[in-house]
C-alpha positions as CSV (number, residue, x, y, z in Angstrom):
1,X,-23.1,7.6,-15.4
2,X,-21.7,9.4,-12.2
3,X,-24.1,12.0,-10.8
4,X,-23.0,15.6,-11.2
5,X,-22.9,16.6,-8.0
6,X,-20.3,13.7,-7.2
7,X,-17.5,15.0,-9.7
8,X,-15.7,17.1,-7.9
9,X,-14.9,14.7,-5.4
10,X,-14.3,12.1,-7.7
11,X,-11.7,14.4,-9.7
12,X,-9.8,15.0,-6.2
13,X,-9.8,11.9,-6.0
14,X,-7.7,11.5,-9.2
15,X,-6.0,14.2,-8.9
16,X,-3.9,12.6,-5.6
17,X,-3.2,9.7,-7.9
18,X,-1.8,11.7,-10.6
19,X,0.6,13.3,-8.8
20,X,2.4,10.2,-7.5
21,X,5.0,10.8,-9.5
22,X,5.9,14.4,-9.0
23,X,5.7,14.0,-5.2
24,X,7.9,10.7,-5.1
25,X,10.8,12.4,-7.2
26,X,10.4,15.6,-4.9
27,X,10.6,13.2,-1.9
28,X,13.3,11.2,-3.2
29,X,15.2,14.4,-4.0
30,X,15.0,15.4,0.2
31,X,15.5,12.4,0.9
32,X,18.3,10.5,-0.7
33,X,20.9,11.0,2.3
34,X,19.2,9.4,5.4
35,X,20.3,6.2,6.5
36,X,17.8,4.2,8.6
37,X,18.8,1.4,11.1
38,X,18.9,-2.3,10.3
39,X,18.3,-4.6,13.8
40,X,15.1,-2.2,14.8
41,X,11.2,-2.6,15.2
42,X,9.8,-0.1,12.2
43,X,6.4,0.4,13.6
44,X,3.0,1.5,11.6
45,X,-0.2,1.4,11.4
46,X,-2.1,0.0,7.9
47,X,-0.2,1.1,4.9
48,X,2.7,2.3,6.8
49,X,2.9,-1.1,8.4
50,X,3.1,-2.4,5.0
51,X,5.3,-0.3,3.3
52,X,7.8,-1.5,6.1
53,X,6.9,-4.9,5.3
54,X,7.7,-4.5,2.0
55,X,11.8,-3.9,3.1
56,X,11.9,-7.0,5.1
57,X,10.7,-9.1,2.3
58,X,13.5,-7.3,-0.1
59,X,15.9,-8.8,2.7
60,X,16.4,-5.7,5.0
61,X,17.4,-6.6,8.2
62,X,14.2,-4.8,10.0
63,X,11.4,-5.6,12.2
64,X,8.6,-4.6,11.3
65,X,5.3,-4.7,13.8
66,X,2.0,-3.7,13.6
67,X,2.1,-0.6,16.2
68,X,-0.5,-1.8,18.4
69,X,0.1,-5.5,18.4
70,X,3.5,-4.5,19.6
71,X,2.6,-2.1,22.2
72,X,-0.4,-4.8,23.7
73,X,2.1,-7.8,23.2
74,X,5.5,-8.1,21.8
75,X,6.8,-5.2,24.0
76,X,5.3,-6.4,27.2
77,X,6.6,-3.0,28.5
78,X,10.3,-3.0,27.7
79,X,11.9,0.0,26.6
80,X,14.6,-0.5,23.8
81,X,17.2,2.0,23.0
82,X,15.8,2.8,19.2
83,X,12.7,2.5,16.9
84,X,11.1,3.8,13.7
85,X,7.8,4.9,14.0
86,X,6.1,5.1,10.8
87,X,2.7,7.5,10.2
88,X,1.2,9.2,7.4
89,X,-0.9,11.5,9.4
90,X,1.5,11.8,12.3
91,X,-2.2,11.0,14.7
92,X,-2.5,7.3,14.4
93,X,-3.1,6.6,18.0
94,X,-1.6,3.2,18.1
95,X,1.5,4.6,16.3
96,X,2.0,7.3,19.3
97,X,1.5,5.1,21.8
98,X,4.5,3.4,21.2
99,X,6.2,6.5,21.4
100,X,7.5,5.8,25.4
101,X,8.8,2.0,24.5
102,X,11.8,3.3,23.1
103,X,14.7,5.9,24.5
104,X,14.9,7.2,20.7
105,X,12.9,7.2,18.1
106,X,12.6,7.7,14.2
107,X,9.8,9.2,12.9
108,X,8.6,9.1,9.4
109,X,5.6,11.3,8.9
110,X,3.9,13.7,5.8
111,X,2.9,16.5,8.8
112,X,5.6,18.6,10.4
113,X,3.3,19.9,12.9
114,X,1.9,16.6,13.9
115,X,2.2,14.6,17.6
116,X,4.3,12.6,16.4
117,X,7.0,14.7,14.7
118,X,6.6,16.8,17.9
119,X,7.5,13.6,20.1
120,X,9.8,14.9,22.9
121,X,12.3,11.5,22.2
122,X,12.6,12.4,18.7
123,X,15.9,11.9,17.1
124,X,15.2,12.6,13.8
125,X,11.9,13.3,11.9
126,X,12.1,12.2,8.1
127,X,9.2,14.3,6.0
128,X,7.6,12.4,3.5
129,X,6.7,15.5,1.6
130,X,3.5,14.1,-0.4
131,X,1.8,17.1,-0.2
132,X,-2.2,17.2,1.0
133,X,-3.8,13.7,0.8
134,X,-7.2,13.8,1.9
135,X,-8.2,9.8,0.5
136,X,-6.7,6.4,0.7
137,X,-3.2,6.3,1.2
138,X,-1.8,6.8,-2.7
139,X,1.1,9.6,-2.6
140,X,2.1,9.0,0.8
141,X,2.7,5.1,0.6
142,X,4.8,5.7,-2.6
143,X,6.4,8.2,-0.7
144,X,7.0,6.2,2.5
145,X,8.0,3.4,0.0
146,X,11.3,6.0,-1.4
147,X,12.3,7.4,2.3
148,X,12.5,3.2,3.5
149,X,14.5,2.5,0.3
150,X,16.7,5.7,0.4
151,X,17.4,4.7,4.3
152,X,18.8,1.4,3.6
153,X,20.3,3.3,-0.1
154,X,18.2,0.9,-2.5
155,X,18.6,2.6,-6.0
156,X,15.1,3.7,-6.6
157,X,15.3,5.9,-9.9
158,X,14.8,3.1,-12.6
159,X,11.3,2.8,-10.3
160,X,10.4,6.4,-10.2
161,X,11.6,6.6,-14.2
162,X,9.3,3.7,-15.3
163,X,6.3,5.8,-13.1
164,X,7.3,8.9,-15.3
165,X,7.3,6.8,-18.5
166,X,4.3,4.5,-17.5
167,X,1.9,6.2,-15.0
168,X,-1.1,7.4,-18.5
169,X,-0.9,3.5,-19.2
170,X,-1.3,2.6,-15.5
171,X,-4.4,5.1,-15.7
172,X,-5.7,3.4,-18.9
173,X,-5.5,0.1,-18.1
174,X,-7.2,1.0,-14.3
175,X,-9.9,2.9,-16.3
176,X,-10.4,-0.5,-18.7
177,X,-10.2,-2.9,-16.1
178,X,-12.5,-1.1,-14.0
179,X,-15.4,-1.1,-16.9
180,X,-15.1,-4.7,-17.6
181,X,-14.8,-5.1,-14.2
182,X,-18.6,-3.2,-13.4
183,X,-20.3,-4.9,-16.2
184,X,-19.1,-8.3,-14.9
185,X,-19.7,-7.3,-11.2
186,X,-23.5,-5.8,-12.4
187,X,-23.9,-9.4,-14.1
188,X,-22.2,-12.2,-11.7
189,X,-22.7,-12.9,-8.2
190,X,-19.4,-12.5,-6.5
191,X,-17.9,-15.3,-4.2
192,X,-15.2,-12.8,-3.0
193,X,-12.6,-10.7,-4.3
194,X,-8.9,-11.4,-3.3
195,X,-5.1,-9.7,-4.1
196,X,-2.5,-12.4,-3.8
197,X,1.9,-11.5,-4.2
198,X,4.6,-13.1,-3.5
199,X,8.1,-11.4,-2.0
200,X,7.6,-7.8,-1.4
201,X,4.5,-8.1,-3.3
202,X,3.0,-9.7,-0.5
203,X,2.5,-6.1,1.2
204,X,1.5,-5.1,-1.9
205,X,-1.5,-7.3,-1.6
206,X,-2.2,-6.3,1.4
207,X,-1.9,-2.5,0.6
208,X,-4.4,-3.2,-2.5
209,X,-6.3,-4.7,-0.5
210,X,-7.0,-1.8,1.8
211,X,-7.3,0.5,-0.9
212,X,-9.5,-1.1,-2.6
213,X,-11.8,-1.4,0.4
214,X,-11.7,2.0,1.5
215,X,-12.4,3.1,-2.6
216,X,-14.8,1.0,-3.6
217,X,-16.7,-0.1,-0.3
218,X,-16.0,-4.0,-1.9
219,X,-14.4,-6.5,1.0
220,X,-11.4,-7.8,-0.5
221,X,-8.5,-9.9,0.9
222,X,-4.7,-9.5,0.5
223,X,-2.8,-12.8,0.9
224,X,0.7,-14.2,-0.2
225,X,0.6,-16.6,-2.9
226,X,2.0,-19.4,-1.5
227,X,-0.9,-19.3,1.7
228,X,-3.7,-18.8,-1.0
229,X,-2.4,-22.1,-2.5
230,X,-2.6,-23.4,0.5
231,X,-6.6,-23.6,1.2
232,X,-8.3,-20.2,0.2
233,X,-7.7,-21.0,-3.2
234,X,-10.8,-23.8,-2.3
235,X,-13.4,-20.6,-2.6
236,X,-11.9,-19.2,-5.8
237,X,-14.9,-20.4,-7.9
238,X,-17.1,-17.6,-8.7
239,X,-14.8,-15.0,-7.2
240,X,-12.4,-12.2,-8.6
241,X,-8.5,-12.6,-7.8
242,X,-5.6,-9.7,-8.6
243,X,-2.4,-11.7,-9.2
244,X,0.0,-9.5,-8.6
245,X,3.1,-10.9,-9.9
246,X,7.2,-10.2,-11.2
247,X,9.6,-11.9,-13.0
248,X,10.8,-13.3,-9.4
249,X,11.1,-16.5,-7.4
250,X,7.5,-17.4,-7.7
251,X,7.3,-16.3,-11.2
252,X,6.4,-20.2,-12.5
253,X,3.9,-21.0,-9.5
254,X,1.7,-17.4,-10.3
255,X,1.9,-18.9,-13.8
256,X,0.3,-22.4,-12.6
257,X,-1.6,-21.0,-10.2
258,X,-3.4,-18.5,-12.8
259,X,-4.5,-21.8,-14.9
260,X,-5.7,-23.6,-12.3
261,X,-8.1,-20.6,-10.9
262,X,-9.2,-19.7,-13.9
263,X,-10.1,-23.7,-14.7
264,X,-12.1,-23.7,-11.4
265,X,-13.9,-20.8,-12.7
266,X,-12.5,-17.5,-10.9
267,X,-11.8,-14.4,-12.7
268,X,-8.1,-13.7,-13.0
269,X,-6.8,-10.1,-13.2
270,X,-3.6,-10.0,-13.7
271,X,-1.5,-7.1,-12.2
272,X,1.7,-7.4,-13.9
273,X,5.1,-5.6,-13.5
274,X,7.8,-7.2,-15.8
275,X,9.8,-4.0,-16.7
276,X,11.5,-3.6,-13.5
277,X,13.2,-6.5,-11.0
278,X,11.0,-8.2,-8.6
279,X,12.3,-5.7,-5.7
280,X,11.3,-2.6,-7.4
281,X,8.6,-3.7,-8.8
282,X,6.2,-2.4,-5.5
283,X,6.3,0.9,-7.1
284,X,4.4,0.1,-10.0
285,X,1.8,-2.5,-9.3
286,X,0.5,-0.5,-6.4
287,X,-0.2,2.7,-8.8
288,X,-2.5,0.2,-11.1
289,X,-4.5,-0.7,-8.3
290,X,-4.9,3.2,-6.9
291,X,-6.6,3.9,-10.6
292,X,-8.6,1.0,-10.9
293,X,-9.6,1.1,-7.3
294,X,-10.7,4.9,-8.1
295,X,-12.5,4.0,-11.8
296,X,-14.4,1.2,-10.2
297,X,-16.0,3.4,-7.5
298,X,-17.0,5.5,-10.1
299,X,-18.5,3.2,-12.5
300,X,-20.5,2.0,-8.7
301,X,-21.7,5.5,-8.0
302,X,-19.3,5.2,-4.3
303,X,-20.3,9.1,-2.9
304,X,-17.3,9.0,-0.4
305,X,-14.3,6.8,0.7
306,X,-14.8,7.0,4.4
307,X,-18.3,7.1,5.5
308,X,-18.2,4.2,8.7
309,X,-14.7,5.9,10.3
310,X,-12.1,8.4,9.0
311,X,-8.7,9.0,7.7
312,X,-7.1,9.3,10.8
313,X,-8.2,6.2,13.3
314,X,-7.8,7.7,16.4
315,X,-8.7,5.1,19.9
316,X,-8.9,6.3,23.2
């Protein structure tokens, strides 16, 4: 049983999940006729790296970097006429630094008064318009998610449809998952816990990942499929693995690959989206992992989800 004096945060906590939907449809709505450009480095941080990721891997023509490995490396310096710059909070200090490699930028942000939608090279700012978010990036990586897929005008509504139809039995089965989950955790010893995708689910992995992390203070890995096949898949015994899978390309290896895991003795959780093709199916799979991330910190007693840093990583 939670404590009483931890409720209130854990019902904030919720709350941000539960309002996904609304905020993606709002977003969508003020967003649906920007146009991004293929052939340019789209540049984030964390879950605004991935959610970039996510459009290469549905077979955008983008490039997308994490900020500071391509301000310390790729860049070496050179200035390119155009970039998106992508940054929930606006502050990520990696994000801004990359700011002066480019004559123009784009920059996709949820705060209108932040450093980087004041950038003086600003061509256009793109809001995300998730409204306050004050814990791991839910309604502002869905949101991120619509404005990359309205810019390259990916029909999103069957997505944000099936979240309106769907998001109470996402909730449920996070809420189930989560108790099994604590019992088996309070009973087993834990080799390591792991989210493996294939396609554009392979951000997703690494976006549950994080979340998960931050939410329930549990180190877990996000890999592709393919790569946990080849080797990690040698430490599976004993440890818990979220497959998250579509009816896609690697549709019959997830399949295999669940039978031979759980034959060497690791959990399987499987994190399923078959209502919706493989390229849309990022919107959903995500949302299950937000609640169960959120229903297993409760059933652990987690007090806060950022007690070593914060929100917002700022570096000098």
């Amino acid at each position: 049983m939670i404590p009483n004096y931890y409720r209130p945060v854990m019902k904030e906590m919720l709350s941000e999940i539960l309002e996904i939907s609304e905020r993606a449809w709002y977003c969508y709505e003020n967003s649906r006729n920007i146009s991004l450009p293929p052939g340019v480095p789209f540049l984030g941080m964390g879950s605004s790296y991935f959610a970039a990721l996510i459009l290469k891997y549905c077979g955008i023509e983008i490039y997308p970097e994490i900020a500071s490995e391509y301000f310390n490396y790729i860049s070496q310096g050179k200035i390119n006429p155009m970039g998106v710059l992508i940054s929930q909070s606006g502050e990520s200090s990696e994000t801004l630094w990359c700011r002066e490699l480019f004559q123009k930028i784009i920059a996709i942000t949820n705060e209108a008064e932040s450093s980087l939608a004041k950038s003086p090279n600003i061509k256009e700012l793109i809001m995300l318009n998730a409204g306050r978010e004050d814990y791991s990036s839910t309604k502002t990586y869905i949101n991120t998610l619509v404005v990359l897929y309205n810019g390259f005008k990916i029909d999103i509504r069957h997505a944000l449809e099936n979240l309106d139809a769907k998001l109470e039995m996402y909730r449920e089965w996070g809420e189930k998952t989560a108790i099994e989950l604590g019992e088996y955790i309070g009973k087993e010893k834990i080799n390591g816990i792991s989210f493996i995708g294939s396609g554009p689910n392979i951000a997703t992995a690494y976006q549950a990942a994080l979340t998960f992390s931050e939410t329930t203070k549990m180190p877990a890995a996000g890999l592709p499929l393919s790569q946990y096949d080849h080797g990690p898949k040698e430490s599976s015994p004993g440890s818990i693995v979220f497959l998250i899978q579509s009816e896609g390309t690697s549709f019959k290896r997830a399949n295999q690959l669940t039978e031979t895991l759980s034959y060497a003795g690791a959990q399987v959780i499987p994190v399923e989206e078959l209502s919706l093709p493989e390229i849309l199916s990022p919107f959903s799979t995500i949302v299950r992992i937000n609640f169960l991330s959120f229903y297993l910190a409760k059933e652990l007693g987690i007090k806060r989800t950022f007690d070593v840093g914060r929100k917002i990583t700022r570096v000098e």
